[in-house]
C-alpha atoms as an extended CHARMM CRD file, in Angstrom:
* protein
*
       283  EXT
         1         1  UNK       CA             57.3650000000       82.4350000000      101.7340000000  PROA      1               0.0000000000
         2         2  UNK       CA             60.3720000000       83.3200000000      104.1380000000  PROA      2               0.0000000000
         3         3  UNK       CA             62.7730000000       80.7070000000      102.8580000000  PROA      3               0.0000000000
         4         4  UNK       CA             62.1330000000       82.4800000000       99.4390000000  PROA      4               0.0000000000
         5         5  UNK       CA             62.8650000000       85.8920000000      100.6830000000  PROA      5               0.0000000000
         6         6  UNK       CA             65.7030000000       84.9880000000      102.8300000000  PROA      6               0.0000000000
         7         7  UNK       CA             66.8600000000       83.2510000000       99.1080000000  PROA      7               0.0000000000
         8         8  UNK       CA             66.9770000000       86.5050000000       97.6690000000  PROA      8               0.0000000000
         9         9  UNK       CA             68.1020000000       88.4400000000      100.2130000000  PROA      9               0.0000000000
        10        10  UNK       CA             71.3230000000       85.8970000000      100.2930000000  PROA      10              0.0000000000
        11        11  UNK       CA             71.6670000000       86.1630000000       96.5210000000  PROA      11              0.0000000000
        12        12  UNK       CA             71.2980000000       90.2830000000       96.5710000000  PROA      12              0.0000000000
        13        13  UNK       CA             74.5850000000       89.3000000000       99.4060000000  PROA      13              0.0000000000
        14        14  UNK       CA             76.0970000000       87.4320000000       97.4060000000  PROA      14              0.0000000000
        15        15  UNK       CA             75.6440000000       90.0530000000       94.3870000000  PROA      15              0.0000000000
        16        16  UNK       CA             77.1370000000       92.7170000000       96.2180000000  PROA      16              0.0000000000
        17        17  UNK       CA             80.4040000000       91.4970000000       96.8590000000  PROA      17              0.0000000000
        18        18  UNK       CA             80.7790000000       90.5440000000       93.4030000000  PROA      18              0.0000000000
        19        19  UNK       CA             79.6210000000       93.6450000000       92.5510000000  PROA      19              0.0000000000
        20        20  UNK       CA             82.0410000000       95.3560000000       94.7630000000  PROA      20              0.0000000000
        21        21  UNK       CA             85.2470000000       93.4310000000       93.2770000000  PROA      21              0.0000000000
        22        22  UNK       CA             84.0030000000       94.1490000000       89.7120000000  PROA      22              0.0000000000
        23        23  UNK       CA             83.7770000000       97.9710000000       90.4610000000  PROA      23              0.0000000000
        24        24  UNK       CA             87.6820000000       97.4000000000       92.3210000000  PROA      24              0.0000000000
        25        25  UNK       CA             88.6780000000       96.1000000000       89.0180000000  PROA      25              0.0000000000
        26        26  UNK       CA             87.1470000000       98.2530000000       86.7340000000  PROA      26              0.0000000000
        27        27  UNK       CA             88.1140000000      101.1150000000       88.4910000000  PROA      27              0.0000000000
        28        28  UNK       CA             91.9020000000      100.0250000000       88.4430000000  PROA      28              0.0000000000
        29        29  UNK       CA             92.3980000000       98.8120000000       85.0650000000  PROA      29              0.0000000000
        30        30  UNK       CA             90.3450000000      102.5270000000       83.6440000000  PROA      30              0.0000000000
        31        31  UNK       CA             92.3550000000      104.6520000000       85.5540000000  PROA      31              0.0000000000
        32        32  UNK       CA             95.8390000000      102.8050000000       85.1550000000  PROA      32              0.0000000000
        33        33  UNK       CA             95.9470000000      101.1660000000       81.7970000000  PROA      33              0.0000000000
        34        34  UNK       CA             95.8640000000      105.1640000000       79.8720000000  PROA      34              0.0000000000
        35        35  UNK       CA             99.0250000000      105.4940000000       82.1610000000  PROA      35              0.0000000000
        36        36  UNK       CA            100.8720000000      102.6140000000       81.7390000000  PROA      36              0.0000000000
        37        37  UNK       CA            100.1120000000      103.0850000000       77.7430000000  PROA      37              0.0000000000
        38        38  UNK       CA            101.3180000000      106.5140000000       77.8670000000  PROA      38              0.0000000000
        39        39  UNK       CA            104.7240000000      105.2510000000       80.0910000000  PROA      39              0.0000000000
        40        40  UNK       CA            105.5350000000      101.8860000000       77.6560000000  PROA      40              0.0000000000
        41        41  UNK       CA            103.6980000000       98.2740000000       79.3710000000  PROA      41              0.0000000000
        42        42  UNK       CA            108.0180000000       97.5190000000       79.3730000000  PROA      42              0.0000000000
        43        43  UNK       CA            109.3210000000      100.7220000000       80.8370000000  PROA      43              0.0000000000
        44        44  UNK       CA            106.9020000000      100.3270000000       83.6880000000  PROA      44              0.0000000000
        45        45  UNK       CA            107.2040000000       96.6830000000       84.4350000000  PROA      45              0.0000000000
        46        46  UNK       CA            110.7540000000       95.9330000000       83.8620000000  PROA      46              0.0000000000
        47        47  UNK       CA            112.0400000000       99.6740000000       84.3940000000  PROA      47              0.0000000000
        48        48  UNK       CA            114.8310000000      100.0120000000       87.0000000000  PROA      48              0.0000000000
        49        49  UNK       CA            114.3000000000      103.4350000000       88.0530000000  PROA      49              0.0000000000
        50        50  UNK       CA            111.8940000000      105.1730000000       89.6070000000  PROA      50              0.0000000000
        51        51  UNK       CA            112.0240000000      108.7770000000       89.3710000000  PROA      51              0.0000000000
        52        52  UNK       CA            108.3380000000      110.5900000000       89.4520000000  PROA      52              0.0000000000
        53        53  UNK       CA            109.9090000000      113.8660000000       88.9750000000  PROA      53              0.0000000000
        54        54  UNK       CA            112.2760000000      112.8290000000       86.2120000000  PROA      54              0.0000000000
        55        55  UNK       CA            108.6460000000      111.0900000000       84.5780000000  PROA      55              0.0000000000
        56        56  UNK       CA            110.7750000000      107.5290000000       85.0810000000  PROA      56              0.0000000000
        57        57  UNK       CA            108.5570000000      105.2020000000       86.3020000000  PROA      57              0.0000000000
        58        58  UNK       CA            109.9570000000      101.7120000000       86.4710000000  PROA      58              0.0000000000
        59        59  UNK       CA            108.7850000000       99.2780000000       88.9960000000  PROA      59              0.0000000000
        60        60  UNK       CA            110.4100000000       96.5610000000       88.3820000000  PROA      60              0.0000000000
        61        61  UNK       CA            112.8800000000       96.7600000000       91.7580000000  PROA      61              0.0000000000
        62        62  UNK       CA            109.1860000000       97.2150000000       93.8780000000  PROA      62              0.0000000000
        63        63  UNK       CA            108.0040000000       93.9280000000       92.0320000000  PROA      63              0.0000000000
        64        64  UNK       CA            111.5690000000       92.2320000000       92.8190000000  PROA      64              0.0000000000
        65        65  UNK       CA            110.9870000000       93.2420000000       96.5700000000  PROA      65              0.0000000000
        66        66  UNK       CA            107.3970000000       92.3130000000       97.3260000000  PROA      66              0.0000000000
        67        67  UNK       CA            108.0610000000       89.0090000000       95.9680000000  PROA      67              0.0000000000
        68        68  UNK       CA            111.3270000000       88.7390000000       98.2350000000  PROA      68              0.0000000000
        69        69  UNK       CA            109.8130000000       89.9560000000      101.7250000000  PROA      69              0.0000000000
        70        70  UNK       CA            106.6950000000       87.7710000000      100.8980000000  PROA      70              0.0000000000
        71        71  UNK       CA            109.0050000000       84.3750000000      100.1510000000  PROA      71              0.0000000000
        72        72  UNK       CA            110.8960000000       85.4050000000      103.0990000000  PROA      72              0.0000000000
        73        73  UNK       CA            107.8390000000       85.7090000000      104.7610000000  PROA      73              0.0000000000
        74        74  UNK       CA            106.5960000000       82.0930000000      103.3930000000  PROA      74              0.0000000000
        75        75  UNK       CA            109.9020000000       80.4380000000      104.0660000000  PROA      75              0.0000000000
        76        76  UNK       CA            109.7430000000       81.9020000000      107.9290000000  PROA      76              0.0000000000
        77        77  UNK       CA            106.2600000000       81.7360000000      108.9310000000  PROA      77              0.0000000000
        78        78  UNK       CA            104.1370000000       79.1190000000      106.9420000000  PROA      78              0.0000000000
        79        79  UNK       CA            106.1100000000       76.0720000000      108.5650000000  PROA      79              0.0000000000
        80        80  UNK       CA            106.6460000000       77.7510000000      112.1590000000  PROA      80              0.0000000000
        81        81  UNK       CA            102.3460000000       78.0490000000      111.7620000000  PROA      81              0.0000000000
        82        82  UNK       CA            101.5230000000       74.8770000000      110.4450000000  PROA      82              0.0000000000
        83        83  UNK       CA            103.5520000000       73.2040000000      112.7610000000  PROA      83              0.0000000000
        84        84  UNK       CA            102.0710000000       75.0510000000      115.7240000000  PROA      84              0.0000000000
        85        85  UNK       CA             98.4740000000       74.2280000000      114.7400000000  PROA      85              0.0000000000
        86        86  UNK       CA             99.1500000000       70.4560000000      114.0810000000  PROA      86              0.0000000000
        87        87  UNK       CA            100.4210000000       70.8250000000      117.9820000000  PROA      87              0.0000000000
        88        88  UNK       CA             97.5310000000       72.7510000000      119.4130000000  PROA      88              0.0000000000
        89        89  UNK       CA             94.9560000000       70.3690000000      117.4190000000  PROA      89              0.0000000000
        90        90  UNK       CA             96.3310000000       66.9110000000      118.2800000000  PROA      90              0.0000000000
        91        91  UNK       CA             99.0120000000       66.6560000000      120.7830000000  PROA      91              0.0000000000
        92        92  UNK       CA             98.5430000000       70.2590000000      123.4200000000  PROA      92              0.0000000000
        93        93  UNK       CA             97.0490000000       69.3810000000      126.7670000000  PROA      93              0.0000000000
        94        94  UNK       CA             93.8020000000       71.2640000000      127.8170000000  PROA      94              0.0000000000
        95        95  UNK       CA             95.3710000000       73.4450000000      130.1910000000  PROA      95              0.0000000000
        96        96  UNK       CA             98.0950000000       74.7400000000      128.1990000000  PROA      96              0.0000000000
        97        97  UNK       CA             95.7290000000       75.0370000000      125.0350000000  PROA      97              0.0000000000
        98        98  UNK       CA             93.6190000000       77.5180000000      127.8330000000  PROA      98              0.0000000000
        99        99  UNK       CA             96.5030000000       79.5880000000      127.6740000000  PROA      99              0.0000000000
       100       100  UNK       CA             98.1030000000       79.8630000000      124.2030000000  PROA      100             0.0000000000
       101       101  UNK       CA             94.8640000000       79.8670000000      121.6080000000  PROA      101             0.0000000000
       102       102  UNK       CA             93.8890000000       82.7110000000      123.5100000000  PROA      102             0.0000000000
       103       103  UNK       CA             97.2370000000       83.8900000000      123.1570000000  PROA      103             0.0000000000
       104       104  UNK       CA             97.5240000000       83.2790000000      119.2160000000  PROA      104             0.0000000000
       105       105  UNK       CA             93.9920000000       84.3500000000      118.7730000000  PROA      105             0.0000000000
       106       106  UNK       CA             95.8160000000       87.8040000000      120.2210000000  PROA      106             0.0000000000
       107       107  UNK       CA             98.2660000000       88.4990000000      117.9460000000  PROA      107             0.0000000000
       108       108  UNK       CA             95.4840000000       88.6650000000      115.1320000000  PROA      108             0.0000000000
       109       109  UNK       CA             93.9290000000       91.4040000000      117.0040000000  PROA      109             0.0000000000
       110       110  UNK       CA             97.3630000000       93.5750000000      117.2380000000  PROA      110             0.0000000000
       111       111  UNK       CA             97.3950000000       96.6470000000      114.3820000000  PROA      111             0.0000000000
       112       112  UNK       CA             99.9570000000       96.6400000000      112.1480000000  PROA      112             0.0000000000
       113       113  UNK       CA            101.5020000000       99.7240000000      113.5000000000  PROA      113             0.0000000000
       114       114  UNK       CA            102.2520000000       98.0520000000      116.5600000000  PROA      114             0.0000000000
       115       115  UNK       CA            104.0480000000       95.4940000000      115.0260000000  PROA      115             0.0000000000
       116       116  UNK       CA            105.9000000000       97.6140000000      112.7980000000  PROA      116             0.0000000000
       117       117  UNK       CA            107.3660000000       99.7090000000      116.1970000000  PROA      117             0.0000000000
       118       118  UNK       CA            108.3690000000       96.2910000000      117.7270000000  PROA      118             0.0000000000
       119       119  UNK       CA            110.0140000000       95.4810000000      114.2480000000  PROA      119             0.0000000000
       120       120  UNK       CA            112.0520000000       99.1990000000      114.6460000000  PROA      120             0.0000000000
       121       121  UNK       CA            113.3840000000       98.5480000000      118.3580000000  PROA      121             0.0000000000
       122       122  UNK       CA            113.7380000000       95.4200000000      118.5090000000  PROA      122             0.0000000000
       123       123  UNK       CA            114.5840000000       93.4090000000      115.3820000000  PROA      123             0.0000000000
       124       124  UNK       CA            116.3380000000       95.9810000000      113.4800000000  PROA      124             0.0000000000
       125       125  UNK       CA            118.8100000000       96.3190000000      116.6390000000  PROA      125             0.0000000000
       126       126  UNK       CA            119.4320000000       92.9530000000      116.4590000000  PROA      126             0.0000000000
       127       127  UNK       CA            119.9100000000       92.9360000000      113.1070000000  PROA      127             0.0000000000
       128       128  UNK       CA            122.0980000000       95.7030000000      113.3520000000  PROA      128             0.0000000000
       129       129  UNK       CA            124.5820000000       93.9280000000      115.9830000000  PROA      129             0.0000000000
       130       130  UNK       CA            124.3020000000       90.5640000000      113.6160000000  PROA      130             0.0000000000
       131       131  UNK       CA            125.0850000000       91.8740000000      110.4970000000  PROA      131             0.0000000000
       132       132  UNK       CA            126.9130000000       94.7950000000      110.7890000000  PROA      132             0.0000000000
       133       133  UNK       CA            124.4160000000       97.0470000000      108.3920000000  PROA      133             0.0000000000
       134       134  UNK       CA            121.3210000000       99.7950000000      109.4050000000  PROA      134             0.0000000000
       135       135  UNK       CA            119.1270000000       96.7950000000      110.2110000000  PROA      135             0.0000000000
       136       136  UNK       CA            116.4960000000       97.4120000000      107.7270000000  PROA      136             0.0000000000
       137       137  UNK       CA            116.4140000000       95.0130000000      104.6450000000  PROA      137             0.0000000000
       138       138  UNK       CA            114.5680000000       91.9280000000      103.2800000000  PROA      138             0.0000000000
       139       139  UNK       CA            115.7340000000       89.8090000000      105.9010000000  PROA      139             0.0000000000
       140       140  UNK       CA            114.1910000000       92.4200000000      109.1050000000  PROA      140             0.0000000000
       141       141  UNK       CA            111.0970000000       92.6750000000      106.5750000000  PROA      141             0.0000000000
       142       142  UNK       CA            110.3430000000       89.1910000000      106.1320000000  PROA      142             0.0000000000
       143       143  UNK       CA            110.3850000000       87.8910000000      109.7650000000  PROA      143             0.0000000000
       144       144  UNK       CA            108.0770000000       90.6720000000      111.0300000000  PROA      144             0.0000000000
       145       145  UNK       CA            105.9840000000       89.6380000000      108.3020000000  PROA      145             0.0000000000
       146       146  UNK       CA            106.5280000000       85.9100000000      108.9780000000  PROA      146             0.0000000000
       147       147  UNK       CA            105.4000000000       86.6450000000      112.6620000000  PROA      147             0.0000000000
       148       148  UNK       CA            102.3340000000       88.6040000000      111.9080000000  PROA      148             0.0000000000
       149       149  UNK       CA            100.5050000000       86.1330000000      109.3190000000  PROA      149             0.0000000000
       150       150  UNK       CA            101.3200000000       83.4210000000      112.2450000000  PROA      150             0.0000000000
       151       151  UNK       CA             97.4430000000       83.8610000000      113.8270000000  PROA      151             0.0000000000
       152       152  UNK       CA             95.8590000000       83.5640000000      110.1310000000  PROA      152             0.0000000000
       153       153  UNK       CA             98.0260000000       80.6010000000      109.3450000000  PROA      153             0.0000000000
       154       154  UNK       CA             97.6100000000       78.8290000000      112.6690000000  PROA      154             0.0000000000
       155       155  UNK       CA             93.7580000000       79.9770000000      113.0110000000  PROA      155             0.0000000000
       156       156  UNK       CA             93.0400000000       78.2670000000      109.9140000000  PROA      156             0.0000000000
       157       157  UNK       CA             95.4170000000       75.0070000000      109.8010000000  PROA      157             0.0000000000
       158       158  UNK       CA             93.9100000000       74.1940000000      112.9380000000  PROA      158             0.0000000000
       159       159  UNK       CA             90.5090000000       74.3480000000      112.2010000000  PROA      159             0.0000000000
       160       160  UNK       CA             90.8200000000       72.6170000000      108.8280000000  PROA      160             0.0000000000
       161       161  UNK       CA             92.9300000000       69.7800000000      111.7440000000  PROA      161             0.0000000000
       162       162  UNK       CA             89.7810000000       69.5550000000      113.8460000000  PROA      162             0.0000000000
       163       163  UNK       CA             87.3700000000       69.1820000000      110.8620000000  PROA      163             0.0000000000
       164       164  UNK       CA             88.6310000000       66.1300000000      109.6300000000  PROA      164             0.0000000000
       165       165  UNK       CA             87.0150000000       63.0040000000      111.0980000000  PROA      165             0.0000000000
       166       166  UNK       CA             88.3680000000       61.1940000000      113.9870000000  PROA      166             0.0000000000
       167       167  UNK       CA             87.8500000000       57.8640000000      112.2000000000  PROA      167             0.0000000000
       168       168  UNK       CA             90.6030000000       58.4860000000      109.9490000000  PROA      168             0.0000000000
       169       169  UNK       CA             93.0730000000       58.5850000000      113.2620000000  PROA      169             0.0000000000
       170       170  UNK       CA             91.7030000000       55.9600000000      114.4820000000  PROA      170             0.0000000000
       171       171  UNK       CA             91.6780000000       53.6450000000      111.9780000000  PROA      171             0.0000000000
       172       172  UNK       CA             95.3600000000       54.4170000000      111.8610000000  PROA      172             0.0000000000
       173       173  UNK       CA             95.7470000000       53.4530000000      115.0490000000  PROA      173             0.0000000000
       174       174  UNK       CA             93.7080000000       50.2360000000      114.7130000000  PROA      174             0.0000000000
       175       175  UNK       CA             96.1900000000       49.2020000000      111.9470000000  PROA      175             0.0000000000
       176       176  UNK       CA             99.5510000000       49.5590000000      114.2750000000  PROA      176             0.0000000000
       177       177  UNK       CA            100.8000000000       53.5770000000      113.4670000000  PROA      177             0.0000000000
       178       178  UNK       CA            101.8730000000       55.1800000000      116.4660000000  PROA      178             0.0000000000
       179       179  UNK       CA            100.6490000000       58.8800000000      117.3840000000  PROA      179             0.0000000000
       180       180  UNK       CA            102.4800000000       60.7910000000      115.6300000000  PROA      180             0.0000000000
       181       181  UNK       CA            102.3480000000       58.6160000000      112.1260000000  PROA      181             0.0000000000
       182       182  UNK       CA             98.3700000000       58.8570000000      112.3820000000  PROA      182             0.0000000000
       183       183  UNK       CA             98.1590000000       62.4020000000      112.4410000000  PROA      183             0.0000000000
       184       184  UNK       CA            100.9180000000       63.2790000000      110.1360000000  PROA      184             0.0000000000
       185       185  UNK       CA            100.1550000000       60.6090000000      107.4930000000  PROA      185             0.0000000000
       186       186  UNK       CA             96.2920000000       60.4130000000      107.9780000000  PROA      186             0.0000000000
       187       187  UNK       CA             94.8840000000       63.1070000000      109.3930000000  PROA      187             0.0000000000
       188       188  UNK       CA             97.3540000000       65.7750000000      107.7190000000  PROA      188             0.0000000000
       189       189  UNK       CA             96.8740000000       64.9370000000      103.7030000000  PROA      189             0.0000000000
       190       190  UNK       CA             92.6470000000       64.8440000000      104.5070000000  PROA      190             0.0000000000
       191       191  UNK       CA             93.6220000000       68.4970000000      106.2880000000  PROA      191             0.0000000000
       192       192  UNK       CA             95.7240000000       69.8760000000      103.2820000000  PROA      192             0.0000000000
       193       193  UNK       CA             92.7600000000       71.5670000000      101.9190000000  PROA      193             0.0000000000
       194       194  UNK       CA             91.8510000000       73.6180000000      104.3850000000  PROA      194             0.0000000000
       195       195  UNK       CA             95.5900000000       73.7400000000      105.5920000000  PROA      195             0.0000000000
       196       196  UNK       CA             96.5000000000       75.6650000000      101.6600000000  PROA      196             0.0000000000
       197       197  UNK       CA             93.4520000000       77.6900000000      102.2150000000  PROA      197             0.0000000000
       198       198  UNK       CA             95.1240000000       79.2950000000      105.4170000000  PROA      198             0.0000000000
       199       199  UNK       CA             98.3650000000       80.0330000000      103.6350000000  PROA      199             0.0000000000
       200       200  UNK       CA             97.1930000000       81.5630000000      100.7300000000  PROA      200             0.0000000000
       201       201  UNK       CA             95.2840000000       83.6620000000      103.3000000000  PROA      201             0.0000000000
       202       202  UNK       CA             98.5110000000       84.6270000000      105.2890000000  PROA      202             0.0000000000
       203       203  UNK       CA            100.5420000000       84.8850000000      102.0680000000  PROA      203             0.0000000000
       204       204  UNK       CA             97.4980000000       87.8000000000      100.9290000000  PROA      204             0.0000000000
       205       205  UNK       CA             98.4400000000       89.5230000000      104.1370000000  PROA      205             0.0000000000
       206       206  UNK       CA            101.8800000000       89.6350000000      103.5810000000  PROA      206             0.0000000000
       207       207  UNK       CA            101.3650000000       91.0010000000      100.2520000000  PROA      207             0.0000000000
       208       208  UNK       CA             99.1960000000       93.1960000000      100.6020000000  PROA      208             0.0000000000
       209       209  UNK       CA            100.8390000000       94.4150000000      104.3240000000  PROA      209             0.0000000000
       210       210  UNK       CA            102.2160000000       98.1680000000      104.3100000000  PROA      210             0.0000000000
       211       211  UNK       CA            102.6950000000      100.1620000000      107.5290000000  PROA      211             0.0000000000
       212       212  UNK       CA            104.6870000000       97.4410000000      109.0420000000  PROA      212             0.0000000000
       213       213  UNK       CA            107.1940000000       97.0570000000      106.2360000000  PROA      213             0.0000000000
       214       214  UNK       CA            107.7420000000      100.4830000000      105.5570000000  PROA      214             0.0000000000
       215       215  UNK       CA            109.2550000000      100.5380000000      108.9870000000  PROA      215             0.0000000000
       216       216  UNK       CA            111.4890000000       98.0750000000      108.8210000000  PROA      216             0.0000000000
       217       217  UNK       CA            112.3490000000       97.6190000000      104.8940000000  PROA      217             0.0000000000
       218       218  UNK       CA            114.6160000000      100.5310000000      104.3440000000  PROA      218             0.0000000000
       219       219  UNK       CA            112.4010000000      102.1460000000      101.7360000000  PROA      219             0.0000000000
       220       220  UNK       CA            115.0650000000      101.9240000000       98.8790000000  PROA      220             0.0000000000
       221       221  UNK       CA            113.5380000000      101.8460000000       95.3790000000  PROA      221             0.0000000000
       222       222  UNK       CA            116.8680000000       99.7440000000       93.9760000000  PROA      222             0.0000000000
       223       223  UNK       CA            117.4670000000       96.3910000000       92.9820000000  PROA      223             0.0000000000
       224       224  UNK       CA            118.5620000000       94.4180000000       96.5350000000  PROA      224             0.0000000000
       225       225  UNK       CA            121.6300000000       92.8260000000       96.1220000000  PROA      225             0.0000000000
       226       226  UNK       CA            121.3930000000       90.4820000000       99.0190000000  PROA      226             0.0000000000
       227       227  UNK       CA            119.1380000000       89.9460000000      101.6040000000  PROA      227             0.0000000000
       228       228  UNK       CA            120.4870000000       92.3290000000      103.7620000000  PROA      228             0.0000000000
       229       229  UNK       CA            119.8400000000       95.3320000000      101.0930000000  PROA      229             0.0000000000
       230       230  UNK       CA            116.6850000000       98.0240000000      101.6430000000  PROA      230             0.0000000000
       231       231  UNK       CA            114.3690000000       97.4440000000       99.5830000000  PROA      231             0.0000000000
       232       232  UNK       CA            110.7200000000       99.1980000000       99.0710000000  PROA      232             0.0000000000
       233       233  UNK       CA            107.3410000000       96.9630000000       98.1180000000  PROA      233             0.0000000000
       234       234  UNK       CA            105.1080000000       98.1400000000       96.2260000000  PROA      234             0.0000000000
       235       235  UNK       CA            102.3300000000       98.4340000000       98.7550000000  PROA      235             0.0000000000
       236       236  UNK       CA            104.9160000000      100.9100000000      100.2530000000  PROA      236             0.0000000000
       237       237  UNK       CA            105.0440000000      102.5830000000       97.6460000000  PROA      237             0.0000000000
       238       238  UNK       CA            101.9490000000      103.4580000000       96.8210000000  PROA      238             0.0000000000
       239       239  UNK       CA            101.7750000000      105.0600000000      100.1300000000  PROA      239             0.0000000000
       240       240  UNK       CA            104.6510000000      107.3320000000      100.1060000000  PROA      240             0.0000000000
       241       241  UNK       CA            103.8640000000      108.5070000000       96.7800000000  PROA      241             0.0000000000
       242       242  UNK       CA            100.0250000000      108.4570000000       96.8160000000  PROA      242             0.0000000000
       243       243  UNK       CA             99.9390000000      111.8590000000       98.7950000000  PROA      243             0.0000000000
       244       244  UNK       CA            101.9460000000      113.8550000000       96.0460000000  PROA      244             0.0000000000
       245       245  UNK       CA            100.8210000000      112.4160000000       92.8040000000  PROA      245             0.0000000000
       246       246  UNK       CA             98.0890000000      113.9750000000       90.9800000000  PROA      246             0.0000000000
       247       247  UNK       CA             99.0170000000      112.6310000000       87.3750000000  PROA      247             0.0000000000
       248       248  UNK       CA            101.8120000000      111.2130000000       85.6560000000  PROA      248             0.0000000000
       249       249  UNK       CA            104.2680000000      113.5670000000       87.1120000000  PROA      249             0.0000000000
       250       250  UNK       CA            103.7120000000      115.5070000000       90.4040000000  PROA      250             0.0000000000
       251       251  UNK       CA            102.2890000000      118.9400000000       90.6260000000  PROA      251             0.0000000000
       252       252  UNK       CA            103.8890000000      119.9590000000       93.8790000000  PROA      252             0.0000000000
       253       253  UNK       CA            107.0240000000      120.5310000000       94.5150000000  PROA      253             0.0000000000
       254       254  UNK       CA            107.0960000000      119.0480000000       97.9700000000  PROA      254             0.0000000000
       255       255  UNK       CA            106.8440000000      115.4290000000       96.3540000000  PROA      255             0.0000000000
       256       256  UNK       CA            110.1390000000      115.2710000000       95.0800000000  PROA      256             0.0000000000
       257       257  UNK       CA            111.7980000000      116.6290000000       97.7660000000  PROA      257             0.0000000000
       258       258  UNK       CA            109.7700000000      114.5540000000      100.5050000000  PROA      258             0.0000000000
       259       259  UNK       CA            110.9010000000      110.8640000000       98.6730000000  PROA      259             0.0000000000
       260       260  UNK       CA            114.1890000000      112.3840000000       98.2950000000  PROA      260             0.0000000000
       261       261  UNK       CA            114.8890000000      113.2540000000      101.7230000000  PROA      261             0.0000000000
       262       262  UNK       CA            113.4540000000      109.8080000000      102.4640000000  PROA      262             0.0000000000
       263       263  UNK       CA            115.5140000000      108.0690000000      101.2150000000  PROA      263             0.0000000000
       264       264  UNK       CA            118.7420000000      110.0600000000      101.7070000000  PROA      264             0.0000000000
       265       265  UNK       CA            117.5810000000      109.7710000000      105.8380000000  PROA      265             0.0000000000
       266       266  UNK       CA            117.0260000000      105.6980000000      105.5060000000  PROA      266             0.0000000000
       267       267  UNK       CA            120.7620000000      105.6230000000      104.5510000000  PROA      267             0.0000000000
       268       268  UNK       CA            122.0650000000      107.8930000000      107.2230000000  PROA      268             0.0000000000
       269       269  UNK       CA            123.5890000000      105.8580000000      110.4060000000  PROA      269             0.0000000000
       270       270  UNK       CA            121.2670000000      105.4180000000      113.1880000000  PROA      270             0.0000000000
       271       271  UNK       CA            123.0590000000      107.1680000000      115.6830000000  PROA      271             0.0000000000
       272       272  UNK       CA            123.0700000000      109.9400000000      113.1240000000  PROA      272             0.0000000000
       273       273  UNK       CA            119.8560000000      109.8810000000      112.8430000000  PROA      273             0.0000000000
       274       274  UNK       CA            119.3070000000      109.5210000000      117.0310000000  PROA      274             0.0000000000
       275       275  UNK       CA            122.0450000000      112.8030000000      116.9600000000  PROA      275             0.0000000000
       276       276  UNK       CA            119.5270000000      114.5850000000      114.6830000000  PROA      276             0.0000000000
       277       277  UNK       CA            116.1210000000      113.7430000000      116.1860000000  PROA      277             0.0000000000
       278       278  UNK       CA            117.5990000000      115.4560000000      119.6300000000  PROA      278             0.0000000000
       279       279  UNK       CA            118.3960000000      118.3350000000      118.4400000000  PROA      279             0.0000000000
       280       280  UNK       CA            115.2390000000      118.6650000000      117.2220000000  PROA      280             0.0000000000
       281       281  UNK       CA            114.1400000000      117.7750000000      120.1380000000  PROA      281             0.0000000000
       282       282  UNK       CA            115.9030000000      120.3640000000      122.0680000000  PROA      282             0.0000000000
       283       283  UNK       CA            114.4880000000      122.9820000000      120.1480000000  PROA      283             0.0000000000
């Protein structure tokens, strides 16, 4: 009697959050597909200007720049993750793994926010003495990003690591492989499973991330020309223009002047900008 009512109960569960994604989906595609009708399916998607209160709404440069920052995020922090896990699984000694799984465990547990201030006064700085621009760009976007789907990446490699079974080592060890050969030509292609599960995990949070990159991505709704060029996601975008936009085209006047002055402000020198913020300040 109980293992049939804890059945359904885990079915009704597992209903639900299909349920829920369903309604997600529904939702979206009734609300946006009369729009994106209405704009032209190729206007919107491979449009290179976006202009709300002009009623141009390309995305295309948004599209271009979330896949950039999230490569750059790939290219930066899958490896640097995977590589840390294989260490903390097979070759770490107890006292250090003590200190840094707490550690790593951490940075999962920091808000976005948070990371998205460190990005502004520290790595735009530096990017700002390297490369002789503003600081804010692909390049700033996609190593904040890279650091902050480290703990998913790592979290998960090194689990999928641990779950494989320690006869596979040793019976590379039996036949002669050193170390280091047994656990990156045994244990690692039994792991590779679990180890793509964790970086399509990280790669959904660097998608889908927005507070952080709007800090440090320069907000510019263009096409980048190199990787040093602003550039605004669309995750970003949704969030600087989902406070104005009632329709198609705005109904407030504030909208277009709030994205203009935006964007004008990203483009402005910093220690313009640190000239400005003091005098209002001082007042």
């Amino acid at each position: 009697m109980k293992e049939g009512v804890m059945k359904v109960v885990f079915l009704l569960a597992a209903c639900m959050s299909i349920l829920a994604v369903a309604l997600i989906c529904i939702f979206l595609f009734a609300n946006g597909v009369p729009a994106i009708h209405k704009i032209g399916i190729t206007e919107f998607l491979f449009g290179q200007t976006w202009k709300p209160s002009n009623n141009i709404y390309g995305i295309f440069p948004m599209i271009i720049g979330s896949i950039y920052v999230t490569a750059g995020a790939i290219i930066i922090g899958v490896p640097m993750g995977i590589l840390c896990a294989i260490f903390l699984a097979r070759f770490c000694p107890d006292k250090l793994y003590k200190i840094v799984k707490p550690a790593v465990s951490l940075l999962a547990g920091i808000p976005s926010i948070v990371y998205g201030f460190f990005g502004l006064v520290v790595i735009v700085p530096i990017m700002q003495d390297l490369t002789g621009t503003n600081g804010k760009g692909i390049l700033t976007a996609s190593i904040l990003l890279g650091i902050m789907i480290l703990p998913t990446v790592i979290g998960v490699s090194e689990s999928a690591i641990r779950a494989v079974p320690n006869s596979y080592y040793e019976g590379s060890l039996a036949l002669g492989a050193t170390h280091e050969r047994s656990v990156f030509f045994a244990v690692m292609p039994a792991a590779k499973q679990g180890i793509l599960a964790g970086v399509i995990l990280g790669v959904g949070r660097a998608i889908g991330e927005t507070m952080a990159v709007i800090m440090v991505a320069g907000n510019n709704a263009v096409m980048p020309k190199s990787i040093f060029s602003g550039v605004r996601t669309l995750t970003a975008n949704i969030v600087m223009e989902m406070g104005y936009a009632t329709d198609l085209r705005s109904r407030t006047q504030g909208r277009g002047n709030y994205s203009m002055f935006f964007e004008k402000y990203e483009q402005v020198p910093k220690s313009v900008q640190e000239k400005i913020l003091s005098e209002k300040a001082g007042k």
